[in-house]
C-alpha positions in Angstrom: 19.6 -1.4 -52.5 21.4 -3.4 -55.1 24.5 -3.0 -57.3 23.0 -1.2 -60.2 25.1 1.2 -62.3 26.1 1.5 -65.9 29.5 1.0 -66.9 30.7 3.6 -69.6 33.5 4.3 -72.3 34.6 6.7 -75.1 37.2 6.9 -77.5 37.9 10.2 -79.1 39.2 11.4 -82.4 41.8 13.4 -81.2 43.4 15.1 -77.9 40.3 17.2 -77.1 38.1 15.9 -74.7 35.1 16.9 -77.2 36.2 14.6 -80.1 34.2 11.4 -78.9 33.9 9.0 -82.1 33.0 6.4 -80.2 30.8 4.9 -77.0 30.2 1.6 -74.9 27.5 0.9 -72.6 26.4 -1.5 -70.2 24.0 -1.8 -67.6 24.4 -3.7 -64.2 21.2 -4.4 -62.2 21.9 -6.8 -59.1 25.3 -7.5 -59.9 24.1 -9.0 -63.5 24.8 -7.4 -67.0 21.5 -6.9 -68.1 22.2 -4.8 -71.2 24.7 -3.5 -73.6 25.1 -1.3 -76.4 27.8 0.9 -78.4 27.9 3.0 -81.5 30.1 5.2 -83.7 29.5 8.8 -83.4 30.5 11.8 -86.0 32.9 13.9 -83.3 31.3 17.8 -82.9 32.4 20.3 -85.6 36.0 22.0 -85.0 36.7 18.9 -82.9 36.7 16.1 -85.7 39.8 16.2 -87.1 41.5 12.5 -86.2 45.1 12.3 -85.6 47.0 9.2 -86.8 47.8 8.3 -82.9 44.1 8.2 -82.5 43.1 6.2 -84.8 46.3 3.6 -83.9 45.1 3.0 -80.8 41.4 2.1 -81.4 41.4 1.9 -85.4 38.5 4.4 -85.9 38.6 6.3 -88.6 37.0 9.8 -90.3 35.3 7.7 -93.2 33.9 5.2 -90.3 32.3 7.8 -88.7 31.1 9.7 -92.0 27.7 8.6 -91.8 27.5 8.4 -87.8 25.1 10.3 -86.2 26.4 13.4 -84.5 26.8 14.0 -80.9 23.7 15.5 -80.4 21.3 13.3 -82.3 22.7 10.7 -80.7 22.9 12.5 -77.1 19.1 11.1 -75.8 19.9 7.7 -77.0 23.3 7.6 -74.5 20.8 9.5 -71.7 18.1 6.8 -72.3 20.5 4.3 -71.2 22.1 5.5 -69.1 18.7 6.9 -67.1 19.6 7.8 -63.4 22.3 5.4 -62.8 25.7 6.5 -61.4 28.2 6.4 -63.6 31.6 3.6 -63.6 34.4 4.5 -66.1 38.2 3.0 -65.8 39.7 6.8 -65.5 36.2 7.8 -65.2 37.8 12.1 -65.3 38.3 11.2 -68.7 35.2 9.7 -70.1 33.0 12.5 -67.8 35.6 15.0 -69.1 34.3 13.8 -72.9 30.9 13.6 -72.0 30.9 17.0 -70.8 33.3 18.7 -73.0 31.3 16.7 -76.2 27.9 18.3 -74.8 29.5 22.0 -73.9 31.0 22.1 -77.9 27.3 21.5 -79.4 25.4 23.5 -76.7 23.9 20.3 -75.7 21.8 20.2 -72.2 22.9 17.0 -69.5 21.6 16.8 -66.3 23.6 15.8 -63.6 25.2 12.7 -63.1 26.8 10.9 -60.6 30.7 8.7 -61.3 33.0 6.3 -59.9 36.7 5.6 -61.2 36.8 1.9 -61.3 40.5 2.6 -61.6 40.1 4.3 -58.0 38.1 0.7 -57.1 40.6 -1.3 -58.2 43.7 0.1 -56.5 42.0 -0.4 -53.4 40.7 -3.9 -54.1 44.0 -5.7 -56.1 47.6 -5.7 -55.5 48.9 -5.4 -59.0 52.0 -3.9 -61.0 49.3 -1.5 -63.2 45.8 -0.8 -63.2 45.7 -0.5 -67.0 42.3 -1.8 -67.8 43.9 -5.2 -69.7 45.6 -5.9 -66.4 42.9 -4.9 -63.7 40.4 -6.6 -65.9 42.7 -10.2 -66.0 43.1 -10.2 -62.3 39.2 -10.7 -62.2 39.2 -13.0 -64.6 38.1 -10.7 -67.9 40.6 -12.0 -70.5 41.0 -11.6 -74.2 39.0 -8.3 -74.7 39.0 -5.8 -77.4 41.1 -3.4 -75.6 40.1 0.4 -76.8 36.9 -0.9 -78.1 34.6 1.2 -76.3 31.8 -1.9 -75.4 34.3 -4.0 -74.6 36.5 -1.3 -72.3 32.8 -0.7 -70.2 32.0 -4.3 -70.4 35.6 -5.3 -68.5 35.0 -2.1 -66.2 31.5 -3.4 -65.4 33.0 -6.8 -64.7 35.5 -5.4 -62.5 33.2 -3.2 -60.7 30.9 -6.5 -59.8 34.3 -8.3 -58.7 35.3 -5.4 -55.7 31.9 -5.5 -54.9 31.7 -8.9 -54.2 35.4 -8.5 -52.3 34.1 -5.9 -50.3 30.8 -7.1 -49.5 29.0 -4.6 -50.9 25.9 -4.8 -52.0 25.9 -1.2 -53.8 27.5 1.0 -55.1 27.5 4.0 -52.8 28.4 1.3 -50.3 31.4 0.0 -52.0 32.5 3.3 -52.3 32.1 4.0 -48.8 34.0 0.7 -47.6 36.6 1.5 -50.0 36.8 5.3 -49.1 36.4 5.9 -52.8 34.6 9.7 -54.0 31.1 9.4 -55.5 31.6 13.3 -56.9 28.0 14.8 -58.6 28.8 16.2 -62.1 26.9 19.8 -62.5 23.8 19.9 -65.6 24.9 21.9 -68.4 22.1 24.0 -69.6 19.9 23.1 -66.7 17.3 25.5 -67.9 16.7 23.3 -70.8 16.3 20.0 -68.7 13.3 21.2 -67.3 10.0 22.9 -68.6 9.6 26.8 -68.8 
């Protein structure tokens, strides 16, 4: 095995999970960023309103995303990335929460995927004050990032990932999880009966 995984963030319009506007991806094969990629995306009707803290925090705005694809056109793009790698978010409930919540709100089919909380990683790896991604991501030496852009948020998770598994030893990620007694929960499909043929 090797540490392969894809590193993943959203930012969202608003306070419902659904509202994603935004998404960073990168892909880790042996320990190496391979690949990266992020987008805008037009948030799902009745969950694209953006509220002004929102947009303060990550500086995306309604007009930005006006011409966007929409969550769904954009959904197999994200999956074709992503393929069957597990899943590393920092506060990785939130990002599966959007992922989810984004695909239940358009009717959208995802099959089940696997996630680790890099925030969960990192308490058990560093001895810091916060595990904020800006401070988590300077203890392994990931400085000067856009903070709430959503490529460079996965990148630094992705780069802290790599770091606690080279701390631990690990030379995957189920087994980092294991050494660091860190859950490797399976998400459900949504619409399972459209993953597969009739």
């Amino acid at each position: 095995m090797a540490l392969d995984f894809t590193a993943i963030d959203f930012e969202t319009a608003n306070s419902s999970s659904a509202s994603a506007c935004s998404v960073g991806l990168v892909r880790v094969r042996d320990g190496e960023v391979v690949a990266s990629d992020g987008w805008l995306i037009r948030p799902p009707s009745g969950h694209d309103r953006f509220f002004d803290i929102n947009v303060s925090i990550h500086g995306i705005t309604a007009d930005a995303v006006a011409h966007a694809p929409s969550w769904v056109a954009q959904l197999p793009r994200l999956l074709d990335f992503i393929g069957d790698d597990v899943l590393v978010a920092h506060n990785a409930g939130f990002d599966m929460a959007v992922l989810r919540r984004a695909c239940e709100a358009t009717d959208a089919a995802l099959p089940a995927i696997r996630s680790v909380c890099s925030v969960q990683l990192a308490r058990k790896t560093y001895q810091l004050d916060s595990y904020r991604l800006p401070l988590v991501a300077a203890a392994v030496g990931f400085l000067d990032f856009a903070h709430h852009d959503a490529l460079a948020d996965a990148l630094a998770c992705a780069h802290i990932t790599i770091d606690a598994a080279r701390r631990a030893g690990a030379h995957d990620l189920v087994e980092l999880a294991m050494l660091l007694g860190v859950r490797v929960p399976e998400h459900e499909p949504i619409g399972a009966s459209l993953l597969s043929p009739a």
